[in-house]
C-alpha positions in Angstrom: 66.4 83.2 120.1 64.9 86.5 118.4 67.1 89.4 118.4 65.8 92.7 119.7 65.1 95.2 116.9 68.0 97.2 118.5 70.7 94.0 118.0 68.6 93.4 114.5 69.4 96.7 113.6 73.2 96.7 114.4 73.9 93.1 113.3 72.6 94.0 109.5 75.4 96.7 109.3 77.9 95.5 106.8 81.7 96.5 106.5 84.5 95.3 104.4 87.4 93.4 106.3 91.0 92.4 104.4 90.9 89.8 107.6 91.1 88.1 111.3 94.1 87.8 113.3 92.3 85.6 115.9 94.8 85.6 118.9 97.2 88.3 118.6 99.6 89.9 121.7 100.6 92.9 120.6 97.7 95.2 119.3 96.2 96.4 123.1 96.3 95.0 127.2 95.7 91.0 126.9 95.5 88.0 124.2 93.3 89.5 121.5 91.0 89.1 118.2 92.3 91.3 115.6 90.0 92.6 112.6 91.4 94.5 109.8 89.4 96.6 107.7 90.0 98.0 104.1 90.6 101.9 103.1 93.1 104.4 104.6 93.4 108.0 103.2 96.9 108.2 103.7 100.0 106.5 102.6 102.8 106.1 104.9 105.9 105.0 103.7 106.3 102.3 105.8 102.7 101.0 105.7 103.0 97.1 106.7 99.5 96.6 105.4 99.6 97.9 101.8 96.5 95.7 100.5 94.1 97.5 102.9 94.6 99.9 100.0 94.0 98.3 97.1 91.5 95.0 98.3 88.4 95.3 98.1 87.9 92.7 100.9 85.5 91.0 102.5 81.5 92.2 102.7 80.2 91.0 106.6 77.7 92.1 108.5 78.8 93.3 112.1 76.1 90.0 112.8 78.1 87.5 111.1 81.6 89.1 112.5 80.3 89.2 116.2 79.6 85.5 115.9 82.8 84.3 114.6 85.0 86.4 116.9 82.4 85.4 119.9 83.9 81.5 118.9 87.6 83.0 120.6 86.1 84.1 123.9 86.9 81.7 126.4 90.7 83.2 125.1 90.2 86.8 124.5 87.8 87.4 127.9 90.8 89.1 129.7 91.6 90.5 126.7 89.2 92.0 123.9 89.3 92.6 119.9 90.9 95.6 118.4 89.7 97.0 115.2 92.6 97.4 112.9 93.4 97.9 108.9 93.8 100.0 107.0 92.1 102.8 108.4 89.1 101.3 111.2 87.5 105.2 111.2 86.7 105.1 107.8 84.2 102.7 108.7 83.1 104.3 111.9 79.0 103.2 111.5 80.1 99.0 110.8 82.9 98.9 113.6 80.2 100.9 116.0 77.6 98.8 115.4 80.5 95.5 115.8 81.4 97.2 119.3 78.2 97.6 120.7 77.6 94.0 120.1 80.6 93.0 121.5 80.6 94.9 124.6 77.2 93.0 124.9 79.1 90.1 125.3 81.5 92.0 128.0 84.2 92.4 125.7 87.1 95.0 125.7 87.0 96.7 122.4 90.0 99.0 121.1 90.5 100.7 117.7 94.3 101.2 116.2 93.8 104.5 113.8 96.0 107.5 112.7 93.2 109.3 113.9 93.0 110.8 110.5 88.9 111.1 110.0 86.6 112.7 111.8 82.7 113.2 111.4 79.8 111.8 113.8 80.4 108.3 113.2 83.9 108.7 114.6 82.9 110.6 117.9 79.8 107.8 118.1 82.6 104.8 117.8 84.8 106.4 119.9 81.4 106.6 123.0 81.4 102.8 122.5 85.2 101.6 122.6 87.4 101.4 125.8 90.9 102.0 124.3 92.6 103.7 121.5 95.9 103.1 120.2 96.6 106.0 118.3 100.0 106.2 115.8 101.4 109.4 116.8 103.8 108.7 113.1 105.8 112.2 112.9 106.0 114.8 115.3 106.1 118.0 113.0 103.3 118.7 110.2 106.3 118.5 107.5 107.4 115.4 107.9 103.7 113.8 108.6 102.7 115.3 105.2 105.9 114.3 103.5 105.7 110.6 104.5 102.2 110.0 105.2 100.2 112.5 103.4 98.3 113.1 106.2 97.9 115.3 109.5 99.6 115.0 112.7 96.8 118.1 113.6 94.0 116.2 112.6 95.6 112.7 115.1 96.4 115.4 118.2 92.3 116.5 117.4 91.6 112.5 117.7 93.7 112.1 121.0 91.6 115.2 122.8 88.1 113.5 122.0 89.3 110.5 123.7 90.5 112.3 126.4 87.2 114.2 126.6 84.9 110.9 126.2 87.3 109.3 129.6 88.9 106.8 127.5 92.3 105.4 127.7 94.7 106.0 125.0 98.1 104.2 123.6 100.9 106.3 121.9 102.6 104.7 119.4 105.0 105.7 117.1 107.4 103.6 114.1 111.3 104.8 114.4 112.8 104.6 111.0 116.6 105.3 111.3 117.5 108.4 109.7 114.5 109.7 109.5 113.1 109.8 113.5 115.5 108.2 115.6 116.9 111.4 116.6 116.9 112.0 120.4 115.2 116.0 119.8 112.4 114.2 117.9 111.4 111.9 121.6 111.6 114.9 123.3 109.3 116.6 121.1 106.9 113.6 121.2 106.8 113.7 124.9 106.0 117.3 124.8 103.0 116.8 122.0 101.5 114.0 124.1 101.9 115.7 127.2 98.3 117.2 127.4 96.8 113.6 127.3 99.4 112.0 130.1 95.9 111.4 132.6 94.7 109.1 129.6 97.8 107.3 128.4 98.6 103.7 129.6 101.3 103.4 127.3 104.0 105.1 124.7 105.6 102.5 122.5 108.5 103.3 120.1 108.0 100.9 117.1 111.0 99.4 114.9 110.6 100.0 111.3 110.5 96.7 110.2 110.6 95.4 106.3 108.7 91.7 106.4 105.9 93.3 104.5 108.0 93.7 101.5 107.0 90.6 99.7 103.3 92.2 100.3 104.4 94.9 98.1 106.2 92.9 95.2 102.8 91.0 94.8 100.8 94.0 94.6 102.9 95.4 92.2 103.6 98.6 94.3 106.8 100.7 95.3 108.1 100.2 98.8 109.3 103.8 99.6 111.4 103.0 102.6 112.9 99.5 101.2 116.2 100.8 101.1 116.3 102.0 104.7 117.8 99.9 107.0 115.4 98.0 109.3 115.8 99.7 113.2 118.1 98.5 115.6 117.0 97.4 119.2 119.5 99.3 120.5 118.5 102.3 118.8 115.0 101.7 120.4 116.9 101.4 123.7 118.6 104.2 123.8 115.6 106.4 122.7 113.4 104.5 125.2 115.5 105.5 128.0 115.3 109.3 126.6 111.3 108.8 126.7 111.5 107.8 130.4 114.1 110.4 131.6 113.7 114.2 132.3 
């Protein structure tokens, strides 16, 4: 079947992807098709994906990527794809022109981003997704900087355009002993996401975690946090119980 000159037009965009998780549970509501793209402008400390950096990936088209995600639907109907990396804004145009198509196909679509870029292609993705899970990583502009290098202004600016385009949003956030795990840092959290509580589903609290460390030796690249110790369950617990109390 000929494609419309609309569906033409979107399925020639091409993107660069480090990969395909093809049923994953954890990145939005439901089982799930996962694609990560390469590129982020910032560096976090804990970063689990370091080769987003560094690869160059994979050239697709947002055609050729519709197709081969559409072979998972019979499992991801009640669930959707989520557009992951990296840094999914920084190619706003490719993973717009991927979510139209899949919406098409009566897809949920969700992007997991720092919310660290902005610009016109990010406000058009964000019209054509239903869900953003947005990493909320430090809740003062010091420590964002210091371990990210990037803005926790710029991801609060992300949150309020999903609010305004009526789209539901996840907070998420990594606790690394020692540096966040302190009960005044929660509190702040819930006061910084308080102006978006009609659009959040969800808060999760994170635990750093070091499996990607053997991603890090093979790139040749220093692990800041590898001498931290990896967070406790009961440490995300305890601060779990501060997030729901008060």
């Amino acid at each position: 079947m000929k494609l419309s000159a609309e569906l033409s037009t979107l399925s020639s965009e091409k993107g660069r992807i480090s990969g395909i998780q093809s049923l994953g549970a954890v990145d939005g509501p439901g089982l799930r098709t996962v694609v990560f793209g390469v590129g982020c402008p910032l560096r976090c400390a804990y970063c689990h994906n370091p080769e987003t950096w560094t690869e160059k990936g994979e050239e697709v088209t947002a055609g050729e990527l519709a197709q081969k995600i559409l072979r998972y639907k019979p499992y991801i109907a009640q669930g959707g794809v989520t557009f992951s990396g990296g840094e999914p804004l920084l190619q706003a145009k490719f993973f717009t022109a991927l979510a139209r198509l899949l919406k098409k196909e009566g897809l949920h679509v969700a992007v997991d981003t720092s919310g660290n870029v902005a610009g016109e292609d990010v406000d058009e993705l964000i019209e054509n997704i239903d869900l953003a899970l947005l990493d909320v990583k430090f809740t003062n502009e010091e420590d964002y900087r210091k371990y990210t290098g990037g803005s926790l202004a710029q991801a609060l600016d992300f949150a309020r355009k999903i609010k305004k385009a009526g789209k539901r949003l996840w907070i998420r956030q990594v606790i690394v002993e020692g540096i966040n795990d302190g009960e005044e840092n929660i509190r702040l959290l819930k006061e910084i996401i308080s102006p978006f509580a009609d659009v959040i589903d969800k808060v999760e609290l994170l635990p750093f975690r070091k499996l990607c460390s053997e991603k890090y030796d093979r790139l040749g690249l220093n692990f800041p946090f590898a001498v931290h110790p990896e967070t406790s369950t009961e440490t995300i617990n305890h601060l779990v119980e501060i997030l729901k109390s008060e």
